[in-house]
Every structure is written in C-alpha cells, then in structure tokens.
C-alpha positions in Angstrom: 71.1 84.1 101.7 71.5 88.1 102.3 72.4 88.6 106.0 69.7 91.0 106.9 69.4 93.2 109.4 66.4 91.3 111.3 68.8 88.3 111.6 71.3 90.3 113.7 68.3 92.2 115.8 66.6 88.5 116.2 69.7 86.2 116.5 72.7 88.1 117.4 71.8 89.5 120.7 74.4 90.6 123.3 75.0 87.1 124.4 76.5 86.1 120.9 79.7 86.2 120.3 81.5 87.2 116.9 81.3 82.7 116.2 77.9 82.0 117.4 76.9 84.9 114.7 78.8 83.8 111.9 77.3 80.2 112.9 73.4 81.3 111.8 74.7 83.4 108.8 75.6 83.3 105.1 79.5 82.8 104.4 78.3 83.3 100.3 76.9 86.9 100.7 78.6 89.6 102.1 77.0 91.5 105.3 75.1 94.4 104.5 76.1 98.3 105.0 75.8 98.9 108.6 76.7 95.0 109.6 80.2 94.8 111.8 80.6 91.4 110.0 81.2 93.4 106.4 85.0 94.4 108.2 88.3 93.1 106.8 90.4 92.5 108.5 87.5 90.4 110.5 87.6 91.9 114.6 88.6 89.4 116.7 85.0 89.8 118.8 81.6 91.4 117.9 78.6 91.3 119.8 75.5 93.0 118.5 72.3 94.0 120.1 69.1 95.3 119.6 68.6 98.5 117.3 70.7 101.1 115.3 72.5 104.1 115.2 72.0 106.8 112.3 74.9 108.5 111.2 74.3 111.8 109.6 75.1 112.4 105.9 76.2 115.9 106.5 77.6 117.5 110.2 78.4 114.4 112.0 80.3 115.6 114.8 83.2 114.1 116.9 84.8 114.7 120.1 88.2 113.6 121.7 89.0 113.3 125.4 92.7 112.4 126.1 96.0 113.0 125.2 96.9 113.0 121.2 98.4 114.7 118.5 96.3 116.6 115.9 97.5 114.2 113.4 93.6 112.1 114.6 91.6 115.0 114.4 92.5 116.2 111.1 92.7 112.5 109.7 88.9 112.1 110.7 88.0 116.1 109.4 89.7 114.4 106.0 88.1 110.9 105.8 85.4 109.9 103.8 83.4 110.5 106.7 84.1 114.3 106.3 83.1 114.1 110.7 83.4 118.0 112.2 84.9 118.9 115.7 83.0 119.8 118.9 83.4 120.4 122.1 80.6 118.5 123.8 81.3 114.8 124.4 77.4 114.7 125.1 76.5 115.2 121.9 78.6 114.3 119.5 78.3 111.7 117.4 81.3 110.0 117.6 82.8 110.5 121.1 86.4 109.0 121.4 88.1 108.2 124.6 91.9 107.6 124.5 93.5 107.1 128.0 96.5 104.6 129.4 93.7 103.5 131.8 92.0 102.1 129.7 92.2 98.1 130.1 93.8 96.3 127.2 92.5 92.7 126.9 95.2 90.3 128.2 97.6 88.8 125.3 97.3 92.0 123.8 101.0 92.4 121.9 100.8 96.2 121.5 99.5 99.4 121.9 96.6 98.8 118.7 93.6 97.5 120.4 90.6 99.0 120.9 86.5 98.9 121.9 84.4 100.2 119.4 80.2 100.9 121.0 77.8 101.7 118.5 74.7 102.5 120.8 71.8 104.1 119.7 72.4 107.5 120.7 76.2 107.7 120.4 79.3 106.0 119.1 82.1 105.4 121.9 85.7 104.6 120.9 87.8 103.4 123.9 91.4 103.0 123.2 94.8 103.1 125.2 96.8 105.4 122.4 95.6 107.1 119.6 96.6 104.1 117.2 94.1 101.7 118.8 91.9 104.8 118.1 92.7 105.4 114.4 92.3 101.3 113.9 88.8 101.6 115.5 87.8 104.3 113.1 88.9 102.3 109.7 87.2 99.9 111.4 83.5 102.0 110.9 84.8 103.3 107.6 84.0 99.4 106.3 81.1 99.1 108.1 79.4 101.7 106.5 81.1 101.7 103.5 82.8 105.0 104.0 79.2 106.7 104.0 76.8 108.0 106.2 73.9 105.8 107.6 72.2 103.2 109.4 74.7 100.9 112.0 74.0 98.0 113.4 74.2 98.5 117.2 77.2 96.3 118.6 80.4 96.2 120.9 83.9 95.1 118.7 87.0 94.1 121.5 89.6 94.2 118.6 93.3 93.4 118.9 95.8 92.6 116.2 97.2 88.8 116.5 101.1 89.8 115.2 102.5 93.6 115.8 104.4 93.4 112.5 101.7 93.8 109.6 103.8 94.8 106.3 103.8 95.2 102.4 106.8 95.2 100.4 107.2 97.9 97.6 109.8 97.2 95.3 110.8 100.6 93.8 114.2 100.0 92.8 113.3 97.4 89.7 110.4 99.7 89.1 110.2 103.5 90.4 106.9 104.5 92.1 106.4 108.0 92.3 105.6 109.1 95.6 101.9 109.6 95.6 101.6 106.3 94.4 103.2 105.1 97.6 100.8 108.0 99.4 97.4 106.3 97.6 98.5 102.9 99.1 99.2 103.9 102.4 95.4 104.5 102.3 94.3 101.3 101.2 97.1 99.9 104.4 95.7 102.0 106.9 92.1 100.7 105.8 93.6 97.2 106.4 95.1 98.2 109.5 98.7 96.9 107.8 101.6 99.1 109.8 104.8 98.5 108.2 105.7 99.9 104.6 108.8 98.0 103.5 110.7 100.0 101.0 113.4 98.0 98.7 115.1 101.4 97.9 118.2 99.8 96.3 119.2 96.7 94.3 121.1 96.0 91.5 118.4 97.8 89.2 118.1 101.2 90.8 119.2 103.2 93.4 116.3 105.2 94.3 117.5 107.6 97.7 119.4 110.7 97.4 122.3 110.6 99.6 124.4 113.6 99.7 127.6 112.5 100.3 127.6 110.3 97.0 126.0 112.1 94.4 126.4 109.3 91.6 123.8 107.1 93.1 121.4 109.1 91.9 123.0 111.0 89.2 124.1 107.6 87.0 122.7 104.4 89.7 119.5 105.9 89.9 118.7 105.6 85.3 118.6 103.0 82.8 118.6 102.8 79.3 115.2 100.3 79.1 112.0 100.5 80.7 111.2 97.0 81.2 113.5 94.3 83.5 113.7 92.1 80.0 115.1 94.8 77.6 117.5 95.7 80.3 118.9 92.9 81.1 119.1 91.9 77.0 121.3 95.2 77.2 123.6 94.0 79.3 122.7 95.8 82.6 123.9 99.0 82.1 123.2 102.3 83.3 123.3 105.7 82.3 122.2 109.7 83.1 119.1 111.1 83.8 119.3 113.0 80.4 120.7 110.5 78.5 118.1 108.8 75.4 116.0 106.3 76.7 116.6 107.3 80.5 114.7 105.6 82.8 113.7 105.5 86.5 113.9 108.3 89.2 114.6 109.0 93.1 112.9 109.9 95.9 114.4 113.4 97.0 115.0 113.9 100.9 111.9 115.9 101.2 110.2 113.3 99.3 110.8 111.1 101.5 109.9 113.7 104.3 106.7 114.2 103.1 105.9 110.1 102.7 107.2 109.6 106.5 104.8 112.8 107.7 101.4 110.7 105.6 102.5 107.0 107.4 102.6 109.2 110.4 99.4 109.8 110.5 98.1 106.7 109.2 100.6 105.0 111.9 102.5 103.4 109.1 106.4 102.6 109.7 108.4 102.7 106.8 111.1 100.9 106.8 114.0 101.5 104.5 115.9 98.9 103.0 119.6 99.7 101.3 120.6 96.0 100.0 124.0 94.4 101.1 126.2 93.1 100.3 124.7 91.7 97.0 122.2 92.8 94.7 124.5 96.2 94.4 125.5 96.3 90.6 124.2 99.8 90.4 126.3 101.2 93.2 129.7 99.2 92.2 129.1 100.8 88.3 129.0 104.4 90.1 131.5 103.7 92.7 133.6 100.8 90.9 136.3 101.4 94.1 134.0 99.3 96.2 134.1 96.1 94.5 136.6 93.6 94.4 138.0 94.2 90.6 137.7 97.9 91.0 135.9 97.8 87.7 132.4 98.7 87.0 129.8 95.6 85.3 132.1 93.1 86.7 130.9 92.3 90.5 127.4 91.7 92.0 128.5 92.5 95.5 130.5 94.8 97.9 134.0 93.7 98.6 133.9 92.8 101.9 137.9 93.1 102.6 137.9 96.4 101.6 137.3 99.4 104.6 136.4 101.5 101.9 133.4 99.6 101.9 132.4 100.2 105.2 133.0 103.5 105.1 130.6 104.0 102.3 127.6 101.8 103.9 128.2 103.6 107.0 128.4 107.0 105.4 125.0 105.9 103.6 123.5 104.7 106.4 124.1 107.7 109.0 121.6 110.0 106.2 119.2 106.9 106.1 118.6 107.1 109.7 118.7 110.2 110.0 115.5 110.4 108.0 113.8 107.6 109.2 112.8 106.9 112.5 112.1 103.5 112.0 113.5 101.1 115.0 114.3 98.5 111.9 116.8 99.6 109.0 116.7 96.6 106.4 120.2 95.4 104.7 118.8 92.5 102.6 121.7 90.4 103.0 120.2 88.0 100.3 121.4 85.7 97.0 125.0 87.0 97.5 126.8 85.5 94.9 130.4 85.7 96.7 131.8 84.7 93.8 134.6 87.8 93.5 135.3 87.2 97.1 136.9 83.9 96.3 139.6 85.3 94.6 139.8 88.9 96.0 143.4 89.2 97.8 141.4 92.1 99.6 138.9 89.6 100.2 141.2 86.4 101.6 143.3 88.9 103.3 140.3 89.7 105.4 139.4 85.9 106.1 142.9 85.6 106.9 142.9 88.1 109.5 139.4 87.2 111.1 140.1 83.5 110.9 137.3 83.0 108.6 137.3 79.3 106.7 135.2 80.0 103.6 132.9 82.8 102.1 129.8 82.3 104.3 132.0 82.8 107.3 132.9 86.2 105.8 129.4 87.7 104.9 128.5 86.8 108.6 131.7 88.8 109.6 129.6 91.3 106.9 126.5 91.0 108.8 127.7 91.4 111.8 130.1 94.3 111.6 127.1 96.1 110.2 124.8 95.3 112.5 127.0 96.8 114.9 126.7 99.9 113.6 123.6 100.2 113.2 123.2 99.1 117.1 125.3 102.0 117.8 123.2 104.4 116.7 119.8 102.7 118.2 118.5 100.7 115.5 118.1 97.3 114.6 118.8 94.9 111.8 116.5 93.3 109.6 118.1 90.8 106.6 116.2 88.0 104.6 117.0 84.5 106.1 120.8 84.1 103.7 121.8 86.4 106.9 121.7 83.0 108.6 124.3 81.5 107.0 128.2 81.8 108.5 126.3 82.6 112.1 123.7 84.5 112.7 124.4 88.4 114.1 123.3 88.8 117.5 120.7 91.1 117.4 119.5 90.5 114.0 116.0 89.9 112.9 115.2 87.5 110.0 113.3 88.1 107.2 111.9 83.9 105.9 111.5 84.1 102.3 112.9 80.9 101.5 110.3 79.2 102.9 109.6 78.8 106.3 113.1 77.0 107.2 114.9 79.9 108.0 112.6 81.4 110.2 112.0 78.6 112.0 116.0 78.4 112.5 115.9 81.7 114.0 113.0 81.4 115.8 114.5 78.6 117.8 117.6 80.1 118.6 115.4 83.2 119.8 115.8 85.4 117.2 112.8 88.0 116.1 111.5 86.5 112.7 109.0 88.3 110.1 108.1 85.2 108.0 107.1 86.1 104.7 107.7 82.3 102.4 107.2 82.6 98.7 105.3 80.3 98.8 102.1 82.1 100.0 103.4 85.7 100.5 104.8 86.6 97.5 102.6 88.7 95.5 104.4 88.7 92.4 103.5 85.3 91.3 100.2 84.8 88.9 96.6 85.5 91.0 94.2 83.7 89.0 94.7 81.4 85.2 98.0 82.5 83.6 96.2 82.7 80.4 93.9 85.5 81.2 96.5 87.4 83.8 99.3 90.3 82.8 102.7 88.4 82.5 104.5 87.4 85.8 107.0 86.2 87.0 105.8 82.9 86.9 104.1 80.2 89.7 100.5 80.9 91.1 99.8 82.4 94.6 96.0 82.6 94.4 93.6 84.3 97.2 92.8 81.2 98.8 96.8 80.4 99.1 98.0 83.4 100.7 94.9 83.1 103.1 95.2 80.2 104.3 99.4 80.5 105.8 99.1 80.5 109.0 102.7 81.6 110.6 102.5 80.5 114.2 101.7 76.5 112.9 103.8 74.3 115.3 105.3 77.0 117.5 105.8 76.2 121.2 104.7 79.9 123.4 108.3 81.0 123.7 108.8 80.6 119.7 105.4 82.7 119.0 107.0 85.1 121.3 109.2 86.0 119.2 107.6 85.4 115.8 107.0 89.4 115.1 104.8 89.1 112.0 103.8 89.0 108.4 105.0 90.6 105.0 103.4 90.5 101.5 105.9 91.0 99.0 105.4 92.2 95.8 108.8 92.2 93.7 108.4 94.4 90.4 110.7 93.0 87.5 107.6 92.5 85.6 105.6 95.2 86.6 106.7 98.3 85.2 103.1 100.3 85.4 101.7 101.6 89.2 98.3 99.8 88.1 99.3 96.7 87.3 101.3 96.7 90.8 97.8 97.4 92.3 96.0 94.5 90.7 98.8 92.3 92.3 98.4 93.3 95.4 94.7 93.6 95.8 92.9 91.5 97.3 95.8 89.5 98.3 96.9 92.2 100.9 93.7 91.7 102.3 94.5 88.2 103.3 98.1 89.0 104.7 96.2 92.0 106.7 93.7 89.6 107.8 96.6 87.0 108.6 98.2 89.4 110.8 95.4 91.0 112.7 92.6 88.1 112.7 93.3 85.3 115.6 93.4 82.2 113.5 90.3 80.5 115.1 88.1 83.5 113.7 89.4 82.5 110.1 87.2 81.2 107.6 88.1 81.3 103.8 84.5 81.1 103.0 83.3 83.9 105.1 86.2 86.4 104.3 86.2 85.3 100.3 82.9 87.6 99.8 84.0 90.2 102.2 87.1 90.4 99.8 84.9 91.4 97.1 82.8 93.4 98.5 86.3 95.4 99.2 87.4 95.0 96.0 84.3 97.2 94.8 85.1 99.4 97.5 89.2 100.0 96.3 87.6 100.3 93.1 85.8 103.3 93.5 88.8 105.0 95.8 90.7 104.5 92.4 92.4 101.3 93.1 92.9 98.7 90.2 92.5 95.4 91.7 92.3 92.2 90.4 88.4 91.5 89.9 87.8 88.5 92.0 84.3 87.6 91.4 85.3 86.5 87.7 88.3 84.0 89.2 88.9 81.2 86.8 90.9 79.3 89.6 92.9 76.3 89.6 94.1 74.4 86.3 91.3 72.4 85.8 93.1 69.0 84.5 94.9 69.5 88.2 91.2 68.7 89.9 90.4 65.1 88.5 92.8 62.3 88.7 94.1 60.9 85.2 93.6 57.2 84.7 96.1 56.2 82.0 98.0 52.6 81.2 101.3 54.1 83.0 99.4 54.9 85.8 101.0 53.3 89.3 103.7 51.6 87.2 107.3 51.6 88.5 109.8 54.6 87.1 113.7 55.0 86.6 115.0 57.5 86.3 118.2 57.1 84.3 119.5 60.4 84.9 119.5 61.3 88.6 117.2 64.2 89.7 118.4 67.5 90.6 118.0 69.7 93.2 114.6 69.9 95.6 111.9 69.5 93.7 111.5 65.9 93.6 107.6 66.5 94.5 106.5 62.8 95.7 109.9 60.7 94.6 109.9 58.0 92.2 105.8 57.7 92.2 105.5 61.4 90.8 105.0 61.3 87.0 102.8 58.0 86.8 100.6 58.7 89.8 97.6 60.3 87.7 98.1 63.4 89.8 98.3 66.1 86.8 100.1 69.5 88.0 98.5 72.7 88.9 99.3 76.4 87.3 102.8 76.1 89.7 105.4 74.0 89.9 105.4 74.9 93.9 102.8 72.9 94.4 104.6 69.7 94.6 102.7 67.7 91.4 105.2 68.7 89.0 108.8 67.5 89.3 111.9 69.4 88.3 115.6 68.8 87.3 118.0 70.6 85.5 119.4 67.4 84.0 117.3 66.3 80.7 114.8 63.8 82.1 115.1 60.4 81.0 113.4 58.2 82.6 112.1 54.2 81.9 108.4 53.0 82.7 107.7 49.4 83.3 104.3 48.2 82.5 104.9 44.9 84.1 103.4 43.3 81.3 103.4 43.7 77.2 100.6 46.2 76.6 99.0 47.5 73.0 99.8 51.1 73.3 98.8 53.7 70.7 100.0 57.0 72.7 102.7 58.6 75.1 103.0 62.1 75.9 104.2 64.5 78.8 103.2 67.8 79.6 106.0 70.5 80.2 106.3 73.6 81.7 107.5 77.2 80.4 107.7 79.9 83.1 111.0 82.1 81.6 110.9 84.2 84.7 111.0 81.4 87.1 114.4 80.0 84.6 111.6 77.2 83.7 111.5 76.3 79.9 110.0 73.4 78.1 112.7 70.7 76.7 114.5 71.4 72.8 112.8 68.0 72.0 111.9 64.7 73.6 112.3 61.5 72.6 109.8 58.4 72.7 111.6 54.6 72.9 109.2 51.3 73.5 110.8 48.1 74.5 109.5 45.0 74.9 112.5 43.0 76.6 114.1 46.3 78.8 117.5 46.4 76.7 116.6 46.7 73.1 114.7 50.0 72.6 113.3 51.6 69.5 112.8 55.1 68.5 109.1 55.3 67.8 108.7 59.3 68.0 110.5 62.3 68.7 108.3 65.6 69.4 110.0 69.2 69.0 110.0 72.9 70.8 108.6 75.6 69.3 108.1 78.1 71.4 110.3 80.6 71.6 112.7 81.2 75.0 112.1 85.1 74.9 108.1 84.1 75.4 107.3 85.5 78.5 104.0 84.3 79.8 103.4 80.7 81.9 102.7 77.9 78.9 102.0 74.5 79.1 103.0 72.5 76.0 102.2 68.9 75.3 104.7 66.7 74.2 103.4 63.2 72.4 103.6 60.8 70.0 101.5 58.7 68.6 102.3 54.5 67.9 100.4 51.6 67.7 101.7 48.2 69.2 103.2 46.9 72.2 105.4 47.2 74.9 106.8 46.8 78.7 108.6 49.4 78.5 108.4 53.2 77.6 111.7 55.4 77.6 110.8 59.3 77.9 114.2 61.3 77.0 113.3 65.2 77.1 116.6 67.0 76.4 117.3 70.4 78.5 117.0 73.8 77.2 120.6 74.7 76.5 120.5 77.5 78.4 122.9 77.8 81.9 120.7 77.5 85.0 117.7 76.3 82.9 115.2 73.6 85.0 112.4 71.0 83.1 109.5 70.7 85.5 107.1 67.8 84.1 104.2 66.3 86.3 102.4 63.2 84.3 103.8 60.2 81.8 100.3 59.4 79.6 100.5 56.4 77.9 97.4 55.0 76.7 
C-alpha cells in the first residue's frame, strides 16, 4: 500500500518516533515525494506532524547565520534546488543556523549531525559546522526528489553511526578521467559517504605525476592492451604514451587540485593510496634500481634492503602530501609476494642487521619505517590487514579485507580499523544472476548481502571505539568502461552509505530495498548507470530448495585430503542436499586444489541409474571446472569399476561465471560410488563442487 500523505498527518503525529512510523506503513512501496521516510541513507529519528510546507519552484530563497565558508552557499545557488541568497532570516525559505552552540545529541562521533525542521512557514537547519549543514541539505534534496514542492512537516535528529564512510576507486587497473571521479563525488555527497579512496598505483598503472620521477608517468603510467586479460596474455609490459596501442593516463597535479577543491565542498576526503611494497611492477619496470634483481619484469615488490628504496617512497610521498591534506596517506601493504627478498643479499643483509628471522619480520620492519615517516610529517598510516603480519606498526590503521579476522586483530590490540571484508564490501563481485550481468570477477555480492554486514557485531564499547568505519570497494580488472564501474557500484553504495550512517536498530532490508529503487530512478536521470534493481533475478534458484537424492546423508571419504579453507561444512558437504548458490563464498560449495576424489557409502547395495556433480568455472576467481571426472561403482568397497567418465569443454580463456554438470548415466547397483574429478592443470587453479547426485 502507497504511504500517503493522510497516513503521516493521521498516524505520525509528533509523538511518533522514526519506528513507531515505519511500524503502520508499507516496507513494499517507497514513501512519496515530500515523505522524510523516502531518505537513503534512512535518518536515525523523524518525527512528523500535522501539515506541509510548499517549496517554490522558482526563487526559493535561503539564509545563513554563522560562521562558514562560501563553499555552502554557492553549493546550494548550484544544486538542483537552484535556492537564491537573502538577507532576511524571516523570510527566507530555507533559514540555516550553524553555531558550536548548538547541542550535538550525546554519542555523536563527529562534527556531521544535524536537525532538520520543516514547519509550515519555514525550513530551519540547525547544525554545529557547516558539514552537519551540507548533510542536512542532501538530506531534503531526497525528500523532494531534488524538485520543488509540497513537504511533509517533520523534525529529523540525524547523526552518522561510523565517522569513516568510504568508496574505493580503482584507477590504476582502469584510468577514470577526472570528471568521472567529479560525477561520483555527487552521487557520495547525496549518500552522505565522506571518504574517496583513490588506488593511484599498482602493478597496472601509475596514475600521479610526481616530479622528481618523470618515468612513472612517462612509461608506468601506459600499456599496450586495454583490457586486464589481453595484458596480462602480453606478459605485463608497458610502454609510452605515443607508442601503438597505448593505453591509460594520469592525473596531472592540477588535476588533482581541481578534484580535492569539488570533495571540498562536498566534504569529501580523498585519500591517496601509493601501494607498497607489493603490487609495484610498473614502478620497478621504470625504475628497475629499486628491486632486488635490478632488472625490470622480474620482481613484484620493492627491495626492502635497499635505501634507495626509501629514498624513492619518501621522495614520492613528500609531493603526495603535499597535495593532499588528508590526515590518512594509504600504502596498501597487501599480497606481497616476498619472494625476491628471500634470496636478495641486499635483502638478508638487512634482516641481518635488524635481527629479523624471516620475510614477514622484514615487511613489518617495511611498515614501520614508513610509517614513521609519514608520522613525521603529520599523517597517518592506513594498509590492508597483511600490514599485520611481522608486528603491527604502532600508529597504523588497518584496512580488513580479508575478512573480518584482521580487523578484529587490530581492533583488540587497540588499533583504528576500517573493515571492509570481501565478503560483503566488495563491489566487484557479480550483483544479480551471472548469466544476465557484464563479466566479473567472479562470486556474487548481491544488495541484500552488502546490506545486511553489520561491522560493530560482537564488539565490547572500547573495540567500537575504535572501529572507524566502512569501505565499498570496487576493484576494476574487469571493468575497463566508467559505466559499467557505475552499474557496480549503484545501488550497492547505497547499502555501505546506509551501513555507515544508519544506527543498526533503524535497519530494515525490507524498508530500505524500495527506497533503493526509488534512488536508482533518481541516479538514473542525474546520468548515472546503475544496475536496475527492480528486474533482480536473485539467488540461484536450485540453491533455494533442498535436493533429495540416494547419496543424500550418506558417509564421504575423501581420498585425497582437502586443501586450503574452504571446507564449507566438512565431511557432510557434498551429500547434504544443500545445492550451492552463484558463489563459492557462501559456504555450500567446497573447494581444493587437489583433484577431488572422493568415495560415497550407501550403506546398502542400491539400483542406481545416475551420478553427477556440478562444478564451478569463475576464471577470475582462479576457479575452473575439472579436465574430466571419472565415475567408479563398487559393490564390496575394494573392487571398483569404471562405469563413466565425463569431459571439459569449456574453454579456460572463458571469462564469465559457468556452472557445468558433470554425469553419467548407469543402470545397476552399488554401495559404493567413487567421484575422481581431475584438476585443471593450471598452477594455482581450485575445483569448487557443492552436491554428489546419485539417483
């Protein structure tokens, strides 16, 4: 049922809070133009009362009392609004009041929160900065759509629940140009998400001009392949900007001048992030010196007993902070392989000299020498959760992507932690069916899964205290065009916004799910390209009903050990009728990177007529189907016979997430069923299965 006006004006009187409201309404239909309960991310308390307040289509007038820049004013002379100065408070129509006196509501973690009054005569904005003020104006662009009109009369106390609300843009593996990271700051600010991560550098770009080393962006910064899969069938190489095939691109200083001035005014931190000490191929193949073999296309990662090495970060990272004022500078610090350091005399000469036992020791000895310096000079450290490993730096802030282990590590031992788990953050993964969706890297994060993390679970007080935030992640090897990084992050950013600013007791899927639509429509007509949720397909269908089969609860062997984590429920996995979903993440499908072979007792001789297994093929995710399985029946448990074997044919450049079914077909009986699925041959490559059918 439509939430209509008279329901608000006859149920929702002052006396209601934001949950008694939501208790008499619709959670299938989005609130009407002019409702406060149309806002994402939802405010944390709405009261409404009787009547409305008309805004004007044309000469709406504002006024502000307090101390601010002019960045507000000309932000709201701008907005869709298209609102006009004046100098009467009286009068106008929007009269904003930002003074340190006003009263922040207790618990409040920074300087963001604000009271938004619609009367019927005037709109009042109370806020402490001009932040809180800005939020409390994106806040009325969503409730009436970004027109002029009719507005429910109400009072919104809003606050965010985490100060750190961030997307990740991944412009080394794919260059944005910069008003593509101007357009998005727009959709953020409408979201009220404050932190811009940029992944400037990585081993497939360098994308920052730096003065003092021209080659990063002369030969770092260009590629002979557009796409992540041509280039790294090339061999990872690089090459000049005029070169045939070139390309990729930089972000000039006064680019990157002109992107810090627009988060300014949309109270947007960016915050850089120059990788270390792995994921650097494209800096060692322009300045070879700094790796352990002195060789370009040889080493992944800085050599670490080198002081040429230090030099060089530190030489980079005085121009990186000098352009950015951001208190965090980012260093990554993840998946280094180490594996040059190992035999580096530079290298063991260093570990030598610090009394470091292995290679962990010495990226911590990394770490922290870095982190030093960038202390120094009145920043702080940010690194993903690997920075953990050898000891943690003593200021540093963790970045969990690895799940939520890390984090939680550093949250106990008191260290600020941005959690941000693959699991349900990263944006790169499949939204919706991987049949209908652009390719991906594989696995499938829908709306419903990045909405419902919540990052302060478990916490005692004192760990919340220090649990800064969220981060959506969106990481671009498959994403080479701006609009089909738009359609990944939309409306899943809305859900990390809403995670970060909503208190958890004021989320409901079902309520925000239409209100995410309703969104989507309006991104749409902004220009936006997001993924259109009101057609989601969903889940994997044979995932929702259980599969009743002869195997089904019958004991398993395996004969070749698994490998690795993903073990989903142990020994019960592939004959508990539980079929697996579009991800192998969700713990229904088991993986190895051994072949699986594996023996299925019936307990008794059954007639069987059929055994099959469904495998996985996700080629980004290092996930293909077997080269061929093979199908043995046994009546005794030690004499087996070959009754079937069932071939690949799918190709392992095939990019997309496939599912193929692996059977044969035999009629007679049995106790036993042997499953051998040999491995794809290729190094690193996992099987992920979830079901033995035998009928």
């Amino acid at each position: 049922m439509q939430i209509a006006r008279t329901l608000f004006a006859g149920l929702c009187l002052a006396t209601l809070s934001l949950t008694a409201c939501w208790a008499t309404a619709s959670t299938t239909d989005v609130a009407p133009l002019g409702s406060p309960f149309r806002v994402t991310p939802l405010p944390n308390h709405i009261v409404t009362t009787k009547g409305y307040f008309t805004l004007p289509a044309k000469g709406a007038t504002f006024y502000i009392k307090g101390i601010t820049t002019a960045g507000l004013g000309t932000y709201l002379q701008h907005s869709p609004l298209q609102l006009v100065p004046t100098t009467r408070q009286a009068t106008a129509h929007i009269a904003i009041t930002i003074s340190g006196s006003y009263k922040k509501p207790q618990g409040t973690t920074a300087d963001e929160s604000y009271r938004l009054t619609v009367a019927t005569k005037q709109i009042h904005i109370q806020a402490a900065t001009e932040t809180g003020a800005f939020y409390a104006i994106q806040t009325l662009l969503q409730i009436t759509g970004e027109h002029a009109g009719t507005i429910q009369c109400c009072t919104i106390q809003d606050q965010p629940a985490f100060r750190y609300r961030g997307l990740l843009f991944d412009v080394s593996r794919h260059f944005r140009p910069k008003q593509f990271l101007l357009k998005q700051m727009d959709a953020m600010a409408l979201l009220k998400l404050n932190r811009m991560h940029l992944h400037l550098t990585d081993g497939a770009g360098w994308r920052i001009e730096i003065d003092r080393y021209p080659r990063l962006t002369e030969l770092a910064a260009w590629r002979p392949a557009r796409t992540w899969t041509e280039w790294t069938e090339k061999g990872k190489r690089y090459c000049g900007k005029n070169s045939a095939n070139a390309y990729g691109g930089y972000y000039t200083k006064q680019d990157i001048r002109d992107i810090l001035a627009y988060a300014q005014e949309r109270h947007i931190t960016v915050i850089p992030e120059i990788e270390m000490p792995g994921h650097s191929e494209e800096v060692l193949a322009a300045y070879p010196e700094l790796s352990c073999s002195g060789q370009p296309y040889k080493n992944d990662d800085f050599c670490a007993g080198k002081e040429a090495t230090f030099t060089f970060l530190e030489n980079v990272l005085d121009e990186v902070i000098q352009l950015f004022p951001s208190e965090y500078i980012h260093i990554g610090g993840d998946e280094a392989a180490k594996n040059g350091w190992r035999s580096c005399p530079d290298c063991q000469k260093r570990m030598q000299s610090e009394n470091l036992k292995d290679v962990d020791q010495l990226q911590s000895y990394f770490i922290h020498r870095i982190e030093k310096y960038i202390n120094s000079k009145g920043r702080k450290l940010i690194g993903y959760d690997e920075i953990l490993e050898g000891g943690l730096a003593p200021n540093a802030t963790v970045m969990s992507w690895r799940g939520t282990e890390g984090g939680l590590k550093a949250l106990c031992a008191r260290h600020d932690v941005i959690m941000t788990p693959g699991e349900y953050c990263y944006l790169d993964y499949t939204q919706d069916a991987p049949y209908k969706e652009p390719p991906s890297i594989g696995g499938y994060t829908p709306l419903k899964t990045v909405y419902g993390y919540n990052p302060a679970q478990g916490l005692t007080p004192e760990e919340a205290g220090h649990l800064l935030g969220i981060q959506g992640n969106l990481w671009s090897e498959y994403i080479p065009e701006d609009n089909h990084a738009e359609y990944m992050y939309y409306p899943r950013a809305f859900a990390i916004a809403e995670t970060g600013w909503t208190q958890t007791a004021n989320k409901n899927y079902d309520s925000f799910r239409p209100r995410a639509v309703e969104l989507c429509k309006l991104l749409t007509n902004k220009g936006f390209h997001p993924f259109d949720l009101s057609h989601e397909y969903g889940e994997r269908r044979e995932s929702l009903t259980p599969a009743d089969h002869l195997a089904k609860g019958c004991k398993v062997t395996y004969n070749v050990p698994l490998y690795g984590k993903w073990k989903a429920h142990g020994d019960t996995t592939l004959t508990d009728g539980v079929l697996g979903g579009w991800s192998y993440t969700d713990r229904k499908w088991q993986g190895t990177m051994n072949d699986f072979d594996i023996t299925i007792d019936f307990g008794t001789v059954k007639d069987i007529h059929y055994i099959g297994a469904t495998f996985m093929h996700s080629a980004g995710a290092w996930v293909y189907v077997p080269q061929k399985v093979d199908f043995y029946v046994s009546t005794n448990g030690s004499d087996f016979q070959l009754v079937g074997t069932a071939w690949n044919d799918i190709p392992d450049s095939y990019e997309r997430l496939l599912f193929k079914q692996f059977a044969t077909l035999y009629t007679g009986q049995a106790r036993y069923v042997r499953l051998h699925a040999k491995k794809n041959d290729r190094d690193g490559a996992w099987l992920f299965t979830d079901e033995v059918i035998v009928n």
